[in-house]
NURO-637940 format. One record per atom (N, C-alpha, C, O): residue in one letter; x, y negated, z. Coordinates in steps of 0.1 Angstrom, whole numbers, plus 5000, padded with zeros to 4 digits. Example, Ala and Ser with C-alpha at 12.3 -4.5 7.8 and 13.67 -1.06 7.14 Angstrom:
<atoms>
A513250575078 A512350455078 A513250335078 A514250335085 S512850225071 S513750115071 S512950005079 S513449895080 
</atoms>
This chain:
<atoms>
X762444138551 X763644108558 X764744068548 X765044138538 X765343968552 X766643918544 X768244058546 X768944108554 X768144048532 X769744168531 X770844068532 X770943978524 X771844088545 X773044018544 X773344058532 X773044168528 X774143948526 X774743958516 X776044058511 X776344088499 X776844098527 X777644178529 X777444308528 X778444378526 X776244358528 X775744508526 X774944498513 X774344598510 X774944418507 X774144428491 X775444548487 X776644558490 X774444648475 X775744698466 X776244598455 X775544528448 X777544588454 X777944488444 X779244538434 X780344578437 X778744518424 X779544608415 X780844568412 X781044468405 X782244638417 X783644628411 X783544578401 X782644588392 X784844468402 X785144388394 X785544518377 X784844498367 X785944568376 X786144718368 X784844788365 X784844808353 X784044808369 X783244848367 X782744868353 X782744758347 X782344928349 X781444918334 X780144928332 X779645028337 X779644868327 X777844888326 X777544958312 X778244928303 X776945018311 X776945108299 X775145078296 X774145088303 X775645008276 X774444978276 X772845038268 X772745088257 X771745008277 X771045048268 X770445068254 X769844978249 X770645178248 X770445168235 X768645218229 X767845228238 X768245228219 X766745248216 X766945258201 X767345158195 X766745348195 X766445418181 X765445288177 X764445238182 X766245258164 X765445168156 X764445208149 X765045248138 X763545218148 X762345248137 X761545118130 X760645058136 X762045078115 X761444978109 X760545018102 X760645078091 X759144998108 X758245028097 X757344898091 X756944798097 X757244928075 X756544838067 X755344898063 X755144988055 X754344818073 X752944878074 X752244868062 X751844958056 X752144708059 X751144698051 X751544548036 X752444468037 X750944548029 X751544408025 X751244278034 X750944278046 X751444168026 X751144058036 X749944018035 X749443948044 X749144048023 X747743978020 X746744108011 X747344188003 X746044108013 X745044248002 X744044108003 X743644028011 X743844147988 X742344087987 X741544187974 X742044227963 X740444187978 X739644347972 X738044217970 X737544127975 X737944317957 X736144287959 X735944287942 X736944327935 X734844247936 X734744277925 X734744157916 X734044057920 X735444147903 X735944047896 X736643967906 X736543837905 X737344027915 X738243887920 X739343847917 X739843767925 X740243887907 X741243847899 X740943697896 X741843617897 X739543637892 X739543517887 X739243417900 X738843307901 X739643487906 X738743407920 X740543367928 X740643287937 X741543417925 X742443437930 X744043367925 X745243397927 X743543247917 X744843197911 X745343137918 X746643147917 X744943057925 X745442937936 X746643027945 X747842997946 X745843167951 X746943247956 X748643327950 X749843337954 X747543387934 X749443357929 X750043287924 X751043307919 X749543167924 X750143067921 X751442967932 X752342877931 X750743057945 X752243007956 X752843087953 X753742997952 X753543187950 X754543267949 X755243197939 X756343257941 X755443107929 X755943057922 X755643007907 X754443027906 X756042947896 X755742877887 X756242997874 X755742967863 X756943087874 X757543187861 X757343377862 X758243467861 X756143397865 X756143487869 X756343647854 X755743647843 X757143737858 X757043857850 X755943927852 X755843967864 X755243957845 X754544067842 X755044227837 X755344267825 X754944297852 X755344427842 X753944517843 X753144497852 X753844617832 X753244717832 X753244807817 X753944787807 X752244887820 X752444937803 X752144907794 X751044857798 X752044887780 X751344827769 X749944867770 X749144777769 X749544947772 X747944967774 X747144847780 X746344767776 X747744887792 X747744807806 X747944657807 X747144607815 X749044567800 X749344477800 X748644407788 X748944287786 X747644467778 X746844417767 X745844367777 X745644247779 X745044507788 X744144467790 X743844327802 X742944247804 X745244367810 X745144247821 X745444137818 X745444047827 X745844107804 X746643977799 X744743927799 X744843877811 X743843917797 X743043867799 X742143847813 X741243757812 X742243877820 X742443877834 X743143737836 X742643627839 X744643807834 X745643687841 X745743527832 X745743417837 X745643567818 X746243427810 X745243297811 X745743187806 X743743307818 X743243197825 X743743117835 X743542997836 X744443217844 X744943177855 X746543077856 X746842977862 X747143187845 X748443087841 X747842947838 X747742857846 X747442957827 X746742817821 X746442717831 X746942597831 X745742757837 X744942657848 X746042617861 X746042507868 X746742697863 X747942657874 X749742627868 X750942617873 X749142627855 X750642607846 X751542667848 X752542607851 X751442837847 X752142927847 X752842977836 X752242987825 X754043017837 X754943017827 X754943147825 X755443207835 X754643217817 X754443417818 X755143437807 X755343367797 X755543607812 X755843687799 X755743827808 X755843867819 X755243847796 X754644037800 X755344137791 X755244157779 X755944177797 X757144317798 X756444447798 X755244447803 X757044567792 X756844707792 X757744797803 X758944787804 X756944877810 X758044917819 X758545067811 X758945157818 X758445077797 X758845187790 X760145227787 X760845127784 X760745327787 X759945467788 X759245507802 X758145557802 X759745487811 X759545517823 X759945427835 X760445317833 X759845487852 X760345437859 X761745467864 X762145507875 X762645457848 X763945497849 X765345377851 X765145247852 X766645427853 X767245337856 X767445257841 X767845147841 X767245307832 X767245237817 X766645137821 X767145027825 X765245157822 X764145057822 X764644917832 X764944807829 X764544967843 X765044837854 X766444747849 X766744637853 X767444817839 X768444777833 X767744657827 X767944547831 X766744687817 X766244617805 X765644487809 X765844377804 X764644537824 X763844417827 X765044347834 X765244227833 X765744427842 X766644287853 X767444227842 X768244127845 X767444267830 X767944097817 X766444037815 X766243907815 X765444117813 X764743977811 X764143907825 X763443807825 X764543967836 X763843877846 X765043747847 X764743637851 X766543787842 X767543647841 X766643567829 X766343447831 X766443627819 X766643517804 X764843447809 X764643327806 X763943517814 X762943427819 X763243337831 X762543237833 X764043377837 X764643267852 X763243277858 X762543177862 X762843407859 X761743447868 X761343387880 X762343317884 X760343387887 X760843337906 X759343437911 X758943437923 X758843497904 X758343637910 X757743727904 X757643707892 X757343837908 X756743967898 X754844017897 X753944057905 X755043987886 X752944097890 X753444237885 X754144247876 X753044317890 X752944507890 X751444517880 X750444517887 X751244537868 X749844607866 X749844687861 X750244697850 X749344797869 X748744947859 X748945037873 X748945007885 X749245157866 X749845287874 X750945287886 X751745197889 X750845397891 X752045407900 X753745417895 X754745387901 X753645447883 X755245427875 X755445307875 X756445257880 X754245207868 X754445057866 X754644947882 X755344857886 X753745037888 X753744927901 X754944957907 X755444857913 X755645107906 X756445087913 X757845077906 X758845087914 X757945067893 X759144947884 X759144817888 X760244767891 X757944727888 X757744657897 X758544537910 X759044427912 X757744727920 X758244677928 X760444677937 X761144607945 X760344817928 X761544817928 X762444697922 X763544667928 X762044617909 X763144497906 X762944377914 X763844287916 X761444397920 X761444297929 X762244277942 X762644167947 X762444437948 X763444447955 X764444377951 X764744277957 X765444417939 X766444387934 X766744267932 X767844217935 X766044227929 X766044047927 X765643927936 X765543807933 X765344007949 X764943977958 X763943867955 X764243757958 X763043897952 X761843817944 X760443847950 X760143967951 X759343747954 X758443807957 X757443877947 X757143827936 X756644027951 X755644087940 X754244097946 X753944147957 X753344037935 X751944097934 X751944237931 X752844277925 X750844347936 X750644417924 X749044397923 X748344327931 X748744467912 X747444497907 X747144637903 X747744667893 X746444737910 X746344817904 X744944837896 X743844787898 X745344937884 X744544947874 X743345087874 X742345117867 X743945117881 X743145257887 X743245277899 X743845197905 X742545417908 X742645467919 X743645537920 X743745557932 X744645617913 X745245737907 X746045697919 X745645787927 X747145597927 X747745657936 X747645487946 X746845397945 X748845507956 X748145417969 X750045317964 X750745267973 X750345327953 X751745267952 X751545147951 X752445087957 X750545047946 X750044947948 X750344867961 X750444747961 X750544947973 X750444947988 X751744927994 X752244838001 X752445057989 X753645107999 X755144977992 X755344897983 X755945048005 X757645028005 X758645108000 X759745138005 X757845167988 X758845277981 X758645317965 X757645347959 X759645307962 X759745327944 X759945447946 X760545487957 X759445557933 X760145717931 X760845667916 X759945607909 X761745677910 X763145687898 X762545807895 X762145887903 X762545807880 X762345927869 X763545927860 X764445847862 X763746027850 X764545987838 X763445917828 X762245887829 X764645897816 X763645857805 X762445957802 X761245927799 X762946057803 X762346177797 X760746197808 X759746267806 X761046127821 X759746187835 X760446257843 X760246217854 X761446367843 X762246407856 X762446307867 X763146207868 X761646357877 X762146247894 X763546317898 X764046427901 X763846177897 X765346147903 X765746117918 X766746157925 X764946057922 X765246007933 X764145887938 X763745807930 X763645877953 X763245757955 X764245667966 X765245677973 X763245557961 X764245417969 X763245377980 X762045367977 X763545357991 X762845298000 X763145167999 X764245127995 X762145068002 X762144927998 X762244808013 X761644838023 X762644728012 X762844628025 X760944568030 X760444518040 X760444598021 X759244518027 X757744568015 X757544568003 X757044598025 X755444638013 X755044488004 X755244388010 X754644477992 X754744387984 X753844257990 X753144278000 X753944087984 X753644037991 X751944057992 X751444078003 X751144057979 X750044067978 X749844157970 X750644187962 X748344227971 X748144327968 X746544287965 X745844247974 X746144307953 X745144257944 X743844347941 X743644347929 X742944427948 X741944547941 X740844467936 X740144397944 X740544467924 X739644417916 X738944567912 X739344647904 X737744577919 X736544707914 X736444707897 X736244807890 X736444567894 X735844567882 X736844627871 X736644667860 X737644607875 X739144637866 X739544807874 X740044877865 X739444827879 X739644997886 X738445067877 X738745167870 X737345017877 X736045087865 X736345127853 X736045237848 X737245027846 X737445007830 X738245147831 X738145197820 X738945227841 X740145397841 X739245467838 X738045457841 X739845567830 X739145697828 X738745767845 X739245727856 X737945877844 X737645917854 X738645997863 X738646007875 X739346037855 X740546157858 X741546087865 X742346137872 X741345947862 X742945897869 X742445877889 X743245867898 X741045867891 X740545847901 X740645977910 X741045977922 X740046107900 X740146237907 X741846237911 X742246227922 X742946247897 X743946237905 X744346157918 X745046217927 X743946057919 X744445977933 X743546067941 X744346117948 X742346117944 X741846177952 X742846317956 X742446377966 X743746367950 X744846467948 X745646447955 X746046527964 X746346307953 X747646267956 X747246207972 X748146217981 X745946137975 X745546107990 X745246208001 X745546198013 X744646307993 X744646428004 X745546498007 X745046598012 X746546498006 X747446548001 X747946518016 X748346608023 X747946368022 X748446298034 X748546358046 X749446348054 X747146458048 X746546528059 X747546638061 X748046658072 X747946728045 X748446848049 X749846828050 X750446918056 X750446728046 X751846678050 X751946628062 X752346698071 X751346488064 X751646438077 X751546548090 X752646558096 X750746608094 X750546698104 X751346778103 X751246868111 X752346798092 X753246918095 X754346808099 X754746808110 X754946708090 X756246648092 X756346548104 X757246468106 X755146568110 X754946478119 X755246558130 X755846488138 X755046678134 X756046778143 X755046758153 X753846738151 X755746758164 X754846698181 X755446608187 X756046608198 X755346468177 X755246338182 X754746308190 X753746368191 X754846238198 X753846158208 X754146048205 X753245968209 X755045988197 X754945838191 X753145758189 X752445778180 X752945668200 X751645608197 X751245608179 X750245668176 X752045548170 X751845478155 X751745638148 X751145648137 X752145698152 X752445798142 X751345918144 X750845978134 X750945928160 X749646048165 X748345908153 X747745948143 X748345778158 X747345728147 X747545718133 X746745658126 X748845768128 X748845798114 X748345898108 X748145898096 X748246008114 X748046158116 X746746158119 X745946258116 X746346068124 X744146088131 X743846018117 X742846048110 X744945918111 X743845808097 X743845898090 X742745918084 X745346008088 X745146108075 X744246208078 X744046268067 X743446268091 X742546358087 X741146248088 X740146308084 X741046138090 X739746068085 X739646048066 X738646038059 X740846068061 X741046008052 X740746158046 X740146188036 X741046198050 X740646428046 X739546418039 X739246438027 X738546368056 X737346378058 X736646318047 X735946378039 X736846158046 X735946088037 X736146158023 X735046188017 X737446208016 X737546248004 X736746418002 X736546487993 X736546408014 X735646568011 X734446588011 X733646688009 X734146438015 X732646428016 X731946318004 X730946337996 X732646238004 X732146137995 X732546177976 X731946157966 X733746237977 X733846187961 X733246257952 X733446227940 X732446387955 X732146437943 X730646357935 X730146357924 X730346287949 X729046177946 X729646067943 X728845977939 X730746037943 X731245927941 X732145887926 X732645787921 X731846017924 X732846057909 X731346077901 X731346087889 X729946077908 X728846107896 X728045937897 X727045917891 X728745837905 X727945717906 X729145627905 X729345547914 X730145647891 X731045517892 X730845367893 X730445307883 X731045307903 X730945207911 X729845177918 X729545057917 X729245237925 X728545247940 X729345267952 X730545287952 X728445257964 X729145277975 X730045337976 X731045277981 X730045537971 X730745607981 X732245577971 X733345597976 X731845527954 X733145517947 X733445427956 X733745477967 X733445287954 X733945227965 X735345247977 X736545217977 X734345327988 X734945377995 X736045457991 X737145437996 X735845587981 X737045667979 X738245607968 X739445647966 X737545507962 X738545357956 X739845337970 X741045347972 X738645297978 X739545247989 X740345328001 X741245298009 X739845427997 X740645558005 X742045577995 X743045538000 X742045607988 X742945637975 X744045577973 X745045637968 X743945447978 X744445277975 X744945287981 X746045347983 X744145207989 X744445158006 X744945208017 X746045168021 X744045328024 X743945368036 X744945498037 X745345538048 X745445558025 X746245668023 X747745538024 X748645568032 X747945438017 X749145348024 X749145298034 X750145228035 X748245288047 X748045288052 X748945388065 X749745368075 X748545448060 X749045628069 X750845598070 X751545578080 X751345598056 X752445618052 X753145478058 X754345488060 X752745358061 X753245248068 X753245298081 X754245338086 X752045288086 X752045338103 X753145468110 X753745468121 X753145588096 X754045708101 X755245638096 X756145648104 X755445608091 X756845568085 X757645708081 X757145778072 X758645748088 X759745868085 X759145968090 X759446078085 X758145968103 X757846088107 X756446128099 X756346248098 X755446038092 X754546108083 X754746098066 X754046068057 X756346128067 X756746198048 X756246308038 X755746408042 X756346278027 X755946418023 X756446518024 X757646518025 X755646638025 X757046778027 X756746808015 X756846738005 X756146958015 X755947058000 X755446997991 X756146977981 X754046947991 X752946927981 X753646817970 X753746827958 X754146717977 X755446577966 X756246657962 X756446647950 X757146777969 X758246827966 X758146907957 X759146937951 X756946967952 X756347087944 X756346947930 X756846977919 X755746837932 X755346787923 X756846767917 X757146787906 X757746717926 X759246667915 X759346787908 X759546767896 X759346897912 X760246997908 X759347017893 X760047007883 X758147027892 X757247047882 X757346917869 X756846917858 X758446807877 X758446707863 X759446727854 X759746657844 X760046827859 X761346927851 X760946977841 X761646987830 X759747007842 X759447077830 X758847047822 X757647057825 X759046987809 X758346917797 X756946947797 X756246857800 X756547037794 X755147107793 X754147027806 X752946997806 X754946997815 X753746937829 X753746797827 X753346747837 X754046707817 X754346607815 X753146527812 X753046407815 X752146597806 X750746537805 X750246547814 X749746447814 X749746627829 X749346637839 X749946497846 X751046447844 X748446427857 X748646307857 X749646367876 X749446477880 X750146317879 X751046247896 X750146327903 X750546437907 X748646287906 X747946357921 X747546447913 X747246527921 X747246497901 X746846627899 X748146767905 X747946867912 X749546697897 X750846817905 X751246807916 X752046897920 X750946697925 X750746717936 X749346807946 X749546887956 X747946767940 X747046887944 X747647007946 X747947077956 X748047017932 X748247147931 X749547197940 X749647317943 X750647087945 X751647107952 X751347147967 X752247197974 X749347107975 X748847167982 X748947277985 X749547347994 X748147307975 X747847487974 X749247557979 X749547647987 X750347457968 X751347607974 X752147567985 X753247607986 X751647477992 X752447418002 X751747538014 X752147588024 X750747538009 X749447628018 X749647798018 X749547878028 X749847818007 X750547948004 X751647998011 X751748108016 X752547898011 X753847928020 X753547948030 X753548058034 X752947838038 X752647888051 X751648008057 X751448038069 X751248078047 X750348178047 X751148268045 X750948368051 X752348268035 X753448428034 X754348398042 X755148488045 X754448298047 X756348288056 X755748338070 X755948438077 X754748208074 X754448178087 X753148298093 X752948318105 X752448388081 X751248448084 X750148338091 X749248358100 X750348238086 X749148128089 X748148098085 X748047998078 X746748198090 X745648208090 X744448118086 X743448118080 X745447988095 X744547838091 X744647798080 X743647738076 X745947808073 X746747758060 X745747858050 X745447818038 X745647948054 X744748078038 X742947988042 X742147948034 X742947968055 X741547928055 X741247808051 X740047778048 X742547688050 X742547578044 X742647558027 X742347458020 X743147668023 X743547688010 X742147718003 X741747667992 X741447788010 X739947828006 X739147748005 X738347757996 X739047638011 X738147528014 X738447418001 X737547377994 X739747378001 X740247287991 X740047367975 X739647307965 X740347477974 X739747567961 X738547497960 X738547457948 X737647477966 X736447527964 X735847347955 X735247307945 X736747267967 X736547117966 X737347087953 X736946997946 X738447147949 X739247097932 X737847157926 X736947077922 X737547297925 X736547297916 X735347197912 X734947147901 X734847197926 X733747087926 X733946967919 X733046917912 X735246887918 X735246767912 X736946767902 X737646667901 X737346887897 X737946877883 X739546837889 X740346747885 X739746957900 X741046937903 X741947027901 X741747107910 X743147077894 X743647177890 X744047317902 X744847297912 X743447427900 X743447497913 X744647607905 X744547717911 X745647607896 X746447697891 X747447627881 X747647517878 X747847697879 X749347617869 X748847657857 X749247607847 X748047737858 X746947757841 X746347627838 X746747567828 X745447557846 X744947437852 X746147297849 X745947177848 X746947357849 X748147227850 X748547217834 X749047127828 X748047357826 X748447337811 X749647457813 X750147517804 X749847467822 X751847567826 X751747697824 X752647767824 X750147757820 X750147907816 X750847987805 X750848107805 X751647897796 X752847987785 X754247927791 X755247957785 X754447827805 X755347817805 X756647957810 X756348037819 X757847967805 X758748087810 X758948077824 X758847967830 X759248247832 X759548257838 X760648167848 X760548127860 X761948147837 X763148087839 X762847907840 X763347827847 X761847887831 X760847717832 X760447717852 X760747607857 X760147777859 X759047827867 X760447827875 X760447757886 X761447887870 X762447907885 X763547787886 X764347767894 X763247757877 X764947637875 X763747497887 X764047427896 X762247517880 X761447397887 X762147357900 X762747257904 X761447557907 X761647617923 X762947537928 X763047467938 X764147567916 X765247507924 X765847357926 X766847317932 X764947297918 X765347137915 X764247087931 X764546987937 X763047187934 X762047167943 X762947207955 X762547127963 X763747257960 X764947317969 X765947257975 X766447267987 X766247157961 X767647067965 X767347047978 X766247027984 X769047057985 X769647047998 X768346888009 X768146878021 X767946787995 X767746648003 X765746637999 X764946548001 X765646757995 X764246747989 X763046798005 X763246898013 X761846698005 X761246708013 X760346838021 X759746858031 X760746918009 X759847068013 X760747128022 X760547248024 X761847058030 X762347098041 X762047078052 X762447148062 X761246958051 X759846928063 X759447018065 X759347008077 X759047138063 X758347248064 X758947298077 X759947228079 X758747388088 X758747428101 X759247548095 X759147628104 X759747598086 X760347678084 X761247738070 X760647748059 X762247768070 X763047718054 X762747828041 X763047948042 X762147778032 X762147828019 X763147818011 X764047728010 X762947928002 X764247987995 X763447907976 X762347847974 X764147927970 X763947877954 X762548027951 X761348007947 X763248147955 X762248297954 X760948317960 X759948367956 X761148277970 X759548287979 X758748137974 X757548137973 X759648007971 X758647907964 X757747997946 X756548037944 X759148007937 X758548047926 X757348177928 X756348197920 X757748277943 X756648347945 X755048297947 X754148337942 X755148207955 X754048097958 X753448007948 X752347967949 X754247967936 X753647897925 X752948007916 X751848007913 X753948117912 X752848267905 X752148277911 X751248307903 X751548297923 X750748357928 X749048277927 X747948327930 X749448147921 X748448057920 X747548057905 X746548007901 X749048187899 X747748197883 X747048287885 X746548327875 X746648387897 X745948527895 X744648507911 X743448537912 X745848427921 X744748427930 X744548297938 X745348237945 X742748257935 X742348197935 X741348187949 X740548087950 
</atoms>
């Protein structure tokens, strides 16, 4: 039936409509291109060679010896104009000082990342800055920075300072097996540290989302549990077979993965937050990133077992002991090298691990500087 027009409701000329609004959530899932497989660096020039004709090379002198052979075919053949840079001392504000003059005096027009998580993400951070597009390459498994939309800032000295969130995950992202092989073994267990790590964070800082992206960021991080508790200790005795492979690709990949999909709601809480606090202290300075983060597990697990009386957290604590043992992961701060470190070393960490903006506030319930340094002692006696 037709509504006279006279009885429609029709809104006063006065009236105000009040409008709808919707919480922005930007998330940067993934890069724009991954290409993985073994020796495919040489297979791959045509591709960075769109990104532009002057590209910087950063990474570490180690690092940047061994990929210059890698890359300097590729310049050649696509008439690329290179210069390969040190991102030393660190991923400090010095450093990015140093390179954003040489990325002017080369009149750059984009970036390669090679090596570690410090280098990739110096990197990626000037690339931010310069609003320039970046490759990276990583040179090991040790962490998934290769991947993400975020730099962590150190001092010169290694103290984390701060991270930066980044406008966009880099453009291409490069896994060459054959070049991940040439790392020591240790840098691989570390990323197996720093990836599992995903499971016991995300599911706490993830609260009771019902956000679709974020419940499947939370299901990738306990697949991603799963595969590293099953595959690596066979995967760490058959470097480059299948299951390495796979835990290559878990480590890398699928752990940035999580952290795109969750965005703000799957951050790190304790286990990262344990790690800044521990780069305070000179003595932990040879311990690699996912090894003080492992270990930032345990006591992330601890807490919830003295604050919360959380049963699951002592039964989860037990299980992951058992798996650092099995494949050479630090289960104590003896383990980290920290066994002569002082008491006052131990508590200044606690409180840098505290600060007001520091993620171990994700936690479901608030920790003091005293019940953390309680929770880090308690990891030299009981095991």
């Amino acid at each position: 039936m037709r509504v006279p027009v006279s009885s429609r409701r029709m809104p006063s000329k006065t009236a105000k409509i009040t409008p709808v609004t919707t919480e922005v959530n930007s998330l940067f899932v993934s890069p724009t291109q991954v290409i993985q497989g073994e020796g495919i660096i040489s297979q791959v020039g045509k591709t960075i060679a769109r990104f532009g004709k002057r590209p910087l090379v950063i990474g570490g002198n180690q690092t940047l010896e061994l990929v210059a052979s890698y890359l300097k075919p590729i310049f050649k053949q696509f008439n690329l104009t290179a210069v390969f840079d040190s991102y030393a001392p660190d991923c400090s504000e010095t450093s990015l000082k140093t390179l954003t003059q040489a990325t002017q005096n080369h009149q750059a027009d984009f970036m390669i990342g090679v090596g570690g998580g410090k280098a990739l993400d110096t990197a990626k951070l000037l690339a931010h800055q310069q609003q320039l597009p970046i490759v990276t390459i990583p040179t090991s498994g040790a962490t998934c920075a290769a991947w993400t939309a975020l730099s962590n800032v150190y001092s010169n000295q290694g103290a984390f300072q701060y991270d930066v969130p980044l406008l966009r995950c880099p453009d291409l992202l490069i896994l060459d097996y054959n070049l991940i092989k040439t790392a020591p073994k240790r840098t691989l267990v570390a990323g197996i540290g720093d990836a599992i790590a995903k499971w016991y964070e995300a599911s706490v800082s993830s609260g009771n989302s019902e956000a679709t992206l974020t419940i499947a960021a939370v299901q990738q991080a306990r697949v991603l549990r799963d595969i590293l508790l099953q595959k690596s200790a066979n995967a760490l005795d058959n470097i480059g077979g299948e299951d390495w492979r796979e835990v290559v690709n878990a480590s890398v990949l699928l752990a940035g993965v999580i952290g795109g999909l969750g965005g703000a709601n799957c951050r790190t809480v304790a286990a990262h937050a344990v790690h800044n606090g521990l780069t305070h202290i000179p003595a932990a300075h040879h311990a690699l990133h996912g090894e003080k983060v492992a270990y930032g597990i345990l006591v992330q697990l601890r807490l919830e077992e003295m604050i919360q009386g959380n049963q699951l957290a002592a039964t989860s604590r037990q299980q992951l002991l058992k798996f650092y043992q099995e494949i050479g992961l630090p289960t104590s701060l003896e383990d980290l090298g920290l066994s002569q470190v002082t008491l006052e070393e131990l508590r200044q960490a606690a409180v840098v691990t505290c600060r007001p903006k520091s993620d171990i506030h994700r936690l479901p319930f608030k920790v003091s500087p005293e019940q953390l340094l309680s929770a880090m002692v308690s990891t030299l006696v009981d095991n």
